[in-house]
LOVEX-273215 format. One record per residue (C-alpha): x, y, z. Coordinates in steps of 0.001 Angstrom, whole numbers, plus 500000, padded with zeros to 6 digits. Example, Ala and Ser with C-alpha at 12.3 -4.5 7.8 and 13.67 -1.06 7.14 Angstrom:
c1,c2,c3
512300,495500,507800
513670,498940,507140
//
This chain:
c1,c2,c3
209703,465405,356645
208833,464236,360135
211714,463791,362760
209679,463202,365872
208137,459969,364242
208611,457402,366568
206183,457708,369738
204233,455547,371992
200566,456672,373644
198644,455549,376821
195243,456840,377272
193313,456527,380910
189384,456998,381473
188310,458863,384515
186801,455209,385779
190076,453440,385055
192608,455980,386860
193203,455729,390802
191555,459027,391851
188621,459714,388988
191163,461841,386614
191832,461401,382941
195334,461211,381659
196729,460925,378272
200381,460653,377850
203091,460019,375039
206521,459351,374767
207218,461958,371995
210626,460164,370401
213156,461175,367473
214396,459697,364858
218096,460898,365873
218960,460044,370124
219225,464033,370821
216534,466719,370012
216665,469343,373300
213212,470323,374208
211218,473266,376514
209005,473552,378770
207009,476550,378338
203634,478905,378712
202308,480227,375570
200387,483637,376526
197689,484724,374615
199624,487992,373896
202534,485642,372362
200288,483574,370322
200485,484057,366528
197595,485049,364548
199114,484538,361319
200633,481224,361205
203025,479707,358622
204501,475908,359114
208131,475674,358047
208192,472147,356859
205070,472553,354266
204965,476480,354015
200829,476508,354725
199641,479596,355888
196671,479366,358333
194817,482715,360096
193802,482009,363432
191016,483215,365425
192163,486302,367415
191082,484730,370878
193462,482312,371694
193710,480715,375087
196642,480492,377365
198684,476797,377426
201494,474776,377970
203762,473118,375582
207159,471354,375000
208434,472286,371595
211970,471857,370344
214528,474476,371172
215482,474810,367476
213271,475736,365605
214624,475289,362262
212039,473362,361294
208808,474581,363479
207697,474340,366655
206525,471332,367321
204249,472172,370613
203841,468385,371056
201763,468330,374413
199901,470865,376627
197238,471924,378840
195156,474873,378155
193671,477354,380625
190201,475970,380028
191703,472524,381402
191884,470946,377945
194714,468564,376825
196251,467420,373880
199140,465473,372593
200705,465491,369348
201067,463488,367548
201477,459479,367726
203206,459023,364190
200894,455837,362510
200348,453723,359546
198456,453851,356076
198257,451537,352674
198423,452015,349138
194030,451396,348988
193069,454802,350757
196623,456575,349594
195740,455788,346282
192167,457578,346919
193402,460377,349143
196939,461128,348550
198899,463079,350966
199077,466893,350636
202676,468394,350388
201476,471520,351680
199273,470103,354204
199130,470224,358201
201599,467998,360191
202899,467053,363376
205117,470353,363397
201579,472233,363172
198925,470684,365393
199298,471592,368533
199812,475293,367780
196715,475155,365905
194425,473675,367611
194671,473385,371431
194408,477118,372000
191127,477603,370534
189298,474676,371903
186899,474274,375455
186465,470651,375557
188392,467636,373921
185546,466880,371480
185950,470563,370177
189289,469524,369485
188150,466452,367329
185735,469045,365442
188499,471631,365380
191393,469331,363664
188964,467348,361741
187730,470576,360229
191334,471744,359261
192721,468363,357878
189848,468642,355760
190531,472234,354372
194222,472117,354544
195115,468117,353893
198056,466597,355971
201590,465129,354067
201865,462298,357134
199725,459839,359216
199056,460964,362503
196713,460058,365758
196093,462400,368478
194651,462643,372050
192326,465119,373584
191066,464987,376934
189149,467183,379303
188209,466373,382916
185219,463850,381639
186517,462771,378007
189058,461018,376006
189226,461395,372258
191534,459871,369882
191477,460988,366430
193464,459024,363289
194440,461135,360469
193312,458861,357142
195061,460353,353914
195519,463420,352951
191927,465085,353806
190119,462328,355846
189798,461531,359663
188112,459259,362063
187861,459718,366125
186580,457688,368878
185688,458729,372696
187583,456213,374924
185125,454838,376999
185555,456225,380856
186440,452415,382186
189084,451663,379767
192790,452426,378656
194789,452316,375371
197890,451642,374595
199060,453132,370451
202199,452624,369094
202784,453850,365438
200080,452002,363730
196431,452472,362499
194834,451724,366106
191077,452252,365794
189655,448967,365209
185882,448379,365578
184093,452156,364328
180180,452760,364498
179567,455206,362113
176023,455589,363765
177450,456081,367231
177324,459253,369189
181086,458000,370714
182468,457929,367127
183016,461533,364825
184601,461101,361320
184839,463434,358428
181648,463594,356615
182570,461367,353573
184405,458466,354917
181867,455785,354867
181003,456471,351212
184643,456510,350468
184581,453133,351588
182337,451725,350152
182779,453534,346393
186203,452263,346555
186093,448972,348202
188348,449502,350487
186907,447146,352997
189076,443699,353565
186396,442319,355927
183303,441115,355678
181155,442972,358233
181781,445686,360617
184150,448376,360009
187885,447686,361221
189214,451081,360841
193036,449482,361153
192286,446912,358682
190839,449022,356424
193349,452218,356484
196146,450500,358350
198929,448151,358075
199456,444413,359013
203576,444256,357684
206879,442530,359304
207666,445529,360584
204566,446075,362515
205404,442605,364204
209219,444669,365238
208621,448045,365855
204872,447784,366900
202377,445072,368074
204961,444008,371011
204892,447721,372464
200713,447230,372863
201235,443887,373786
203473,444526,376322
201631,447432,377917
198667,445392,377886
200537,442383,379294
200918,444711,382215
198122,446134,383088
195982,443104,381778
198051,440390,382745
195459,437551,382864
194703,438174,378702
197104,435649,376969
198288,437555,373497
201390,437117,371173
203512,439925,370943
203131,439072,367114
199465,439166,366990
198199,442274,364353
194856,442292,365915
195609,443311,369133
192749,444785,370505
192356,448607,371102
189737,449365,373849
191144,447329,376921
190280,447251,380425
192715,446791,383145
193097,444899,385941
193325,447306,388726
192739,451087,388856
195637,452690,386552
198384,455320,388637
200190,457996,386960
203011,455966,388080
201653,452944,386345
201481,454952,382672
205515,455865,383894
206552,452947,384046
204870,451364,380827
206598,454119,378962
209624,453330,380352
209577,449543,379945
211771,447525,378025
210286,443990,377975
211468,443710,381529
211120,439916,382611
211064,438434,379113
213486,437399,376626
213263,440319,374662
214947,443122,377510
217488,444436,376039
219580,444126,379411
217847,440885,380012
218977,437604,379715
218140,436282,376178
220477,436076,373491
221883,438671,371593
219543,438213,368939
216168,438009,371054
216852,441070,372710
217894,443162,369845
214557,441584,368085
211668,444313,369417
211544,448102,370098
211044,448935,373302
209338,451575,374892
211898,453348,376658
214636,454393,374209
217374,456322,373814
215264,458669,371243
212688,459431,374031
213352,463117,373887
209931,464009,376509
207743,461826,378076
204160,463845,379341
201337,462449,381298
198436,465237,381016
196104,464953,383922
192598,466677,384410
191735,465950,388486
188571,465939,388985
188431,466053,393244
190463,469493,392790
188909,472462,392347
189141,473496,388222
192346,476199,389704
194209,472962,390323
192874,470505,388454
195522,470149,385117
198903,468478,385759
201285,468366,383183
203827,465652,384345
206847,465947,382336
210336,464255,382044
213070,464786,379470
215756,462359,377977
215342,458514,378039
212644,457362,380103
214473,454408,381525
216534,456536,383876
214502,459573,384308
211645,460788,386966
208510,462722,386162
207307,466217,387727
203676,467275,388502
203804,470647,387167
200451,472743,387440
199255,474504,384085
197498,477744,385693
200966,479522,385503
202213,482023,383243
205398,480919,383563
207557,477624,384224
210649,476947,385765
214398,478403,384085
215384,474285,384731
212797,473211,382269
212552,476252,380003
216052,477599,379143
217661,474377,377282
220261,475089,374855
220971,473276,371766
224487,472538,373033
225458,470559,376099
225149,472006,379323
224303,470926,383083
221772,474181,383875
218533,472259,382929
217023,469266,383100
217384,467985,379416
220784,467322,379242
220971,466484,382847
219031,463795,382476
220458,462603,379010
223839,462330,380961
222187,460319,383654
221332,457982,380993
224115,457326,379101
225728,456271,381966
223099,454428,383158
222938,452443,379595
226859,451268,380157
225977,448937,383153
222140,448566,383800
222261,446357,386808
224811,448503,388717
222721,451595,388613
219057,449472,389389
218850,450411,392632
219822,454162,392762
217878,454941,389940
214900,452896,391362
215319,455134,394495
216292,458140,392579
212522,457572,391038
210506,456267,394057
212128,459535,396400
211387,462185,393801
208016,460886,392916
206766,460761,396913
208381,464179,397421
206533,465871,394139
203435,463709,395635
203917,465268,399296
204426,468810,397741
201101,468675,395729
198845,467451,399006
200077,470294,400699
199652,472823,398001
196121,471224,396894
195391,472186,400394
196730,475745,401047
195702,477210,397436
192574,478160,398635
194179,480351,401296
196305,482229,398415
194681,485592,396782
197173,485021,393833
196275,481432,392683
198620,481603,389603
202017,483173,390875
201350,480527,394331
201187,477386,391596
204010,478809,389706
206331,478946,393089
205433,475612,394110
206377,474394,389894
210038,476112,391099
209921,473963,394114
209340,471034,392268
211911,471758,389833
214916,472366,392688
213814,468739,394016
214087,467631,390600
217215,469139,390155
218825,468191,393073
217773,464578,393319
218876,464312,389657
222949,465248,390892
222573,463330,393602
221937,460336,391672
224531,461266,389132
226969,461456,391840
225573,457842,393194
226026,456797,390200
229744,457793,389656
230868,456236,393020
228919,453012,391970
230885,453671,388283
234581,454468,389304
235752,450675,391044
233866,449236,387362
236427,451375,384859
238861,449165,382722
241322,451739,383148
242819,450427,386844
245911,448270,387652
245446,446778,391606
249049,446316,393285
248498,444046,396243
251274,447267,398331
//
């Protein structure tokens, strides 16, 4: 059912980011290389009331008070919408989803739902109706319960003091856990939620879960409750597509922590290092085992670096870093940072969310190929950035470095002036066109770069010494 099932997830605290904010972000990834999104503003005049998924056919009402919010849902919509990450105007976030895993134990207890909520659904359900991200633990929790889901599924809320990440468990049951303000978290597509205190005020779960345990003994371990081990999976494939994606992330910003890329209990609270950038989160979700055996432009055999899944793939379709500032005042304080195409070659944008609008560049994609936005712009850039990796390092390292410090030089100045500006909203949304031109134009100057650096490479030439 699901084509958008391959994603990675980085969660920040407010005491583990640079300057106090909270960030969750996701590589939202298909199963096919090419899936063109949008970048849009949902009013709450455009909202649906009555709401009917496409891939299960569930009808849901929705409250009649919806709140204004970004999203990035696919520009077919042949089978939904798939919102997949916004900001709302109450400076709430949410991504979804991060695809995960299940057994046979709790499937066998709590089958999936056919007609249940998916990924397709979530966001369109949920992140317009909430004020804070544990209302959107509550909110979800309470629908998965009445509706049932058909797939596995973690998602992130955030709000300027709080991180929550909620797992999906079968078809009706949930569990969620408040990422404590001095950590980060790195989930690929796997059960992540280890350690879970039922009796904590940091935990929230659906009402029956413990019991369901315990009646039918679902529990591998001996003590404690390890949500992964008792829900999740611990398979080859895991030790491919998953565990080296945390471990690598972690390697990164934990780099002093020895672990195995093939270890199935990596841990899921961490703490890093150093104070975590939005630049840092970029980067991880970009990474391809750079500096080990495993890069797939690396070094290693053919074999080693074919062995793991990277990060940054050709099936990234949008990568979004949701920020909630919290030394801005609340006009200013979301940021959805957004990139399309492969994240290897691409460069994110600090759009503000109090807009009712967002730029044609990043809103007016068409299914087929064109070069008047930003999705297929930046594919291009990366397909021929993919046929010789170390030619195109440095221009693309550039490309990234220039259009991050001029985004970053744009924002100090607007942070600055919006208090000067009687229309708060239309001055964000003319500084999100700004941004966008920049974007734009760095993106065919590096695509011309990169065809100058290209042409002396091509097979096709004969060299006559006259």
């Amino acid at each position: 059912m699901n084509n958008h099932s391959q994603c990675t997830t980085i969660l920040v605290g407010k005491k583990a980011s640079i300057d106090g904010s909270t960030m969750i972000a996701r590589n939202e990834d298909g199963e096919a290389p090419l899936n063109p999104k949008n970048f849009i503003v949902v009013k709450p005049e455009e909202q649906v009331r009555d709401y009917k998924a496409v891939i299960s056919g569930v009808e849901i009402k929705l409250p009649d008070n919806p709140l204004r919010y970004t999203a990035t849902p696919d520009v077919s919509s042949k089978i939904g919408i798939w919102g997949e990450s916004g900001i709302n105007s109450a400076n709430v976030a949410m991504s979804a989803t991060e695809t995960i895993t299940s057994n046979s134990r709790i499937l066998g207890v709590d089958p999936y739902v056919t007609g249940g909520i998916g990924e397709e659904d979530m966001l369109s359900i949920v992140l317009p109706y909430i004020k804070s991200a544990k209302e959107g633990v509550i909110r979800l929790g309470a629908l998965l319960e009445e509706f049932g889901t058909y797939e596995p599924n973690g998602i992130a809320f955030s709000d300027n003091d709080e991180i929550w990440w909620l797992e999906t468990i079968g078809g009706h049951h949930w569990a969620a856990v408040r990422i404590p303000d001095d950590a980060y978290v790195v989930a690929p597509n796997r059960m992540n939620i280890t350690d879970f205190d039922f009796d904590s005020p940091d935990t929230l779960c659906s009402k029956d879960l413990k019991e369901l345990i315990h009646t039918y003994h679902l529990n591998p371990d001996y003590t404690n409750y390890n949500l992964r081990h008792i829900f999740g999976s611990a398979t080859v494939k895991d030790n491919q597509y998953n565990n080296p994606r945390a471990w690598y992330v972690q390697r990164f910003f934990t780099p002093e922590v020895e672990q195995s890329p093939f270890n199935q209990d990596l841990p899921f609270i961490c703490k890093a290092n150093r104070l975590i950038s939005v630049e840092d989160v970029k980067w991880a979700l970009s990474s391809h085992y750079e500096e080990t055996i495993y890069d797939c432009y690396g070094d290693g055999t053919e074999a080693q670096k074919r062995q793991l899944r990277p990060i940054g793939i050709n099936r990234n379709q949008e990568v979004h870093i949701l920020q909630l500032r919290n030394n801005v005042p609340k006009e200013i304080a979301g940021i959805h940072w957004l990139a399309f195409g492969p994240n290897t070659f691409n460069t994110v944008v600090p759009f503000y969310t109090n807009v009712v609008d967002t730029p044609a560049f990043y809103k007016e994609v068409k299914e087929e190929f064109g070069l008047d936005n930003m999705y297929w712009l930046s594919g291009l850039i990366a397909v021929l950035g993919d046929t010789n990796y170390k030619l195109y390092s440095d221009v693309r390292d550039d490309y990234v470095q220039d259009s991050v410090a001029a985004f970053r030089h744009i924002q100090h100045r607007a942070d600055q002036n919006v208090v000067n500006e009687a229309d708060i909203s239309n001055y964000l949304a003319s500084i999100n066109e700004e941004y966008a031109k920049i974007a734009k134009d760095l993106t065919i100057k590096l695509l011309g770069q990169m065809v100058m650096l290209g042409a002396p490479q091509m097979k096709l030439r004969f060299n006559l010494g006259d």
